[in-house]
N, C-alpha and C positions, 0 to 999 in steps of 0.2 A: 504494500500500500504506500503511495505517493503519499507525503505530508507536508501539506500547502499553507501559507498563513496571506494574508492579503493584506496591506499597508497602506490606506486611507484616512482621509480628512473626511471624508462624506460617505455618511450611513447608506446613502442608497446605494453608491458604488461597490463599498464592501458585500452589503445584500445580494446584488444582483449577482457579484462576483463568484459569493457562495453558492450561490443557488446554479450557474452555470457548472462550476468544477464540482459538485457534488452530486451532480447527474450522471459522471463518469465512474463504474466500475471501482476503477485502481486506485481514487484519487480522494484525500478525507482534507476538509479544510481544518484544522486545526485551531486557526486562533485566526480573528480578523479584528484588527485597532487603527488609531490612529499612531502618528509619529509619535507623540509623546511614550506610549505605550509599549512600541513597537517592540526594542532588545528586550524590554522585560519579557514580552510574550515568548519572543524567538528562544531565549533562553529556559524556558517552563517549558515548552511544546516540542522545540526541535525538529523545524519545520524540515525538508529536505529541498522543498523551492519557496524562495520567498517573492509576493508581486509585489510592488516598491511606489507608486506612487511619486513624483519627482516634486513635484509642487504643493508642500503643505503649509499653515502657516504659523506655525507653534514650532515644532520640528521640521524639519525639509528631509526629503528624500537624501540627497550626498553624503545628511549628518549621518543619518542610518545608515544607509549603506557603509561608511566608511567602519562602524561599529560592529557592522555582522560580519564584515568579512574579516576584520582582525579579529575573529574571533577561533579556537583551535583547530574546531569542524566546522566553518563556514557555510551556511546554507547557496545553492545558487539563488542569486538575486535578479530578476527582470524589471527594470524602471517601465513603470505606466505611464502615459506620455500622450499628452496633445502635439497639434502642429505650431505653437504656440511657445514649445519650451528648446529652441535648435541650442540656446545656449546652454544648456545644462544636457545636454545628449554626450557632447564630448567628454565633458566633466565626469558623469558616470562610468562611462564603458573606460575612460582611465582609472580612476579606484575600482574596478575590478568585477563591475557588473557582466552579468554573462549575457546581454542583450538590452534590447527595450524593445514593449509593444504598445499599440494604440489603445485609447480606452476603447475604441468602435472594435476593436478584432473582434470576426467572427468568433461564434462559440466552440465552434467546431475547432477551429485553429487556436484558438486558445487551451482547448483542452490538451491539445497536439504540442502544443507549443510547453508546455508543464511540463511533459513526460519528454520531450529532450532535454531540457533544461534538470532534468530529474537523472537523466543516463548522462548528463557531461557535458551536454552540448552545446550550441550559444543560438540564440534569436534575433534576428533580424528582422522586425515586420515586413513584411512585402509590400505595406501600402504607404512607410516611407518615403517621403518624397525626396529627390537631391536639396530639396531646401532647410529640410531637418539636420541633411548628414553631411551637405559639402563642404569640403575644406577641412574636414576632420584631421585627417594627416598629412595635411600638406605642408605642415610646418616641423612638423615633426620627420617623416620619413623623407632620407636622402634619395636621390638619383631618380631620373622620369619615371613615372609610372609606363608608358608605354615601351621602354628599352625595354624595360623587367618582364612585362606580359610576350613580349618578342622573342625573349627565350622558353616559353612553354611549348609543349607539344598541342599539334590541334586539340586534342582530348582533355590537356589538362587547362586549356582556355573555355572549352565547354563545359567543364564543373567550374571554374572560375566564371561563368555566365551564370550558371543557376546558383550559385554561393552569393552572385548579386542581387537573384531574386529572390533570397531570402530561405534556401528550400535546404533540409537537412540533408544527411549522406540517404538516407533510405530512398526521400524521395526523386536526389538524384540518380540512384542505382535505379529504381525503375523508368526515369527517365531515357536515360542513356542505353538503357539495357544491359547494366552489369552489376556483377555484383558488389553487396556492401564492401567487400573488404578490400575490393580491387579499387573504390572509388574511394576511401577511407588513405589509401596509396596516392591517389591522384588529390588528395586534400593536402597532404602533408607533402606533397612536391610543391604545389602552390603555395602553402605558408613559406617554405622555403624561399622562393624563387622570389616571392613578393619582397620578403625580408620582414614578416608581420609576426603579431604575436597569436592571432587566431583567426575566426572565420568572418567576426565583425567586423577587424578591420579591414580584409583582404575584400567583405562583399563592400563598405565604401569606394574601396580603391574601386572596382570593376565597376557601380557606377560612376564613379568619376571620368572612367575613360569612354563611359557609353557603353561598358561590353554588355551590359546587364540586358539592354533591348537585342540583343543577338541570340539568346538564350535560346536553346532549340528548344521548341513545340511538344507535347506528347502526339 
């Protein structure tokens, strides 16, 4: 069993949040607060994914964040996120959030989106726009991005298309038509190649160069 806690300022959000992820099987909300509340809870429940809320006004999102994750077994954390907060996107996913998603994500992707987050893995909404995420590393990572993508093999530029659109290894293995562990190979030749620390920042880089609208079709 997945053990989720939800990180809001507003009752209704938490509710609706519970009431989504607790229609899933595998998946028990454990604790749902505000900032203020938040480590307390995380540390009573021991959630396994935390949803993060970025904008509260007592406690803010970063302060938590930067609190669970110095913490021994840090929970994954995903920042909740309007179009409205671009400046605090980069700020997170550098203190060590494993993603962010919209507060509109579908329920279905939400719930989807838990349970990689729950196996390791990191979130990208798909329905971020370049204007939430550009520029993220461009101050930070040296040399062009398109030298870098110039050295990938056609294959490993096509998981670097779907990593732009936000899509896990599973469901690029059924995109591409291969398997997990062969595309799991083609992830970690990309983090490589890119010079990144994971999959968040490698899918900004890919839209930054446009690769993301290339992204083959099922």
């Amino acid at each position: 069993m997945i053990r989720v806690m939800v990180v809001d300022d507003e009752g209704l959000v938490r509710s609706g949040l519970r009431l989504i992820l607790s229609s899933a099987a595998d998946l028990e909300v454990v604790a749902t607060c505000d900032g203020v509340h938040a480590v307390e809870e995380a540390d009573r429940h021991h959630p396994h994914v935390v949803l993060l809320d970025l904008r509260m006004p007592e406690v803010d999102g970063l302060t938590v964040l930067r609190a669970l994750v110095a913490r021994p077994q840090p929970p994954a954390v995903a920042m909740l996120t309007t179009f409205d907060t671009e400046d605090y996107v980069a700020q997170a996913l550098g203190l060590g959030a494993a993603g962010f998603l919209l507060k509109d994500t579908e329920p279905e992707q939400l719930v989807h989106a838990v349970r990689v987050l729950a196996a390791g893995g990191k979130i990208l909404s798909p329905k971020v726009t370049d204007a939430v995420i550009g520029g993220y590393l461009s101050a930070s990572t040296p040399g062009p991005v398109r030298a870098r993508i110039a050295t990938m093999t056609p294959r490993e530029r096509e998981v670097l298309a779907l990593i732009g659109r936000g899509l896990p290894n599973a469901d690029i293995a059924a995109r591409l038509h291969l398997s997990p562990a062969t595309v799991k190979d083609h992830v970690s030749a990309v983090l490589t190649k890119l010079a990144v620390a994971n999959r968040v920042q490698a899918a900004v880089l890919a839209r930054d160069a446009g690769l993301a609208q290339t992204a083959p079709e099922r």
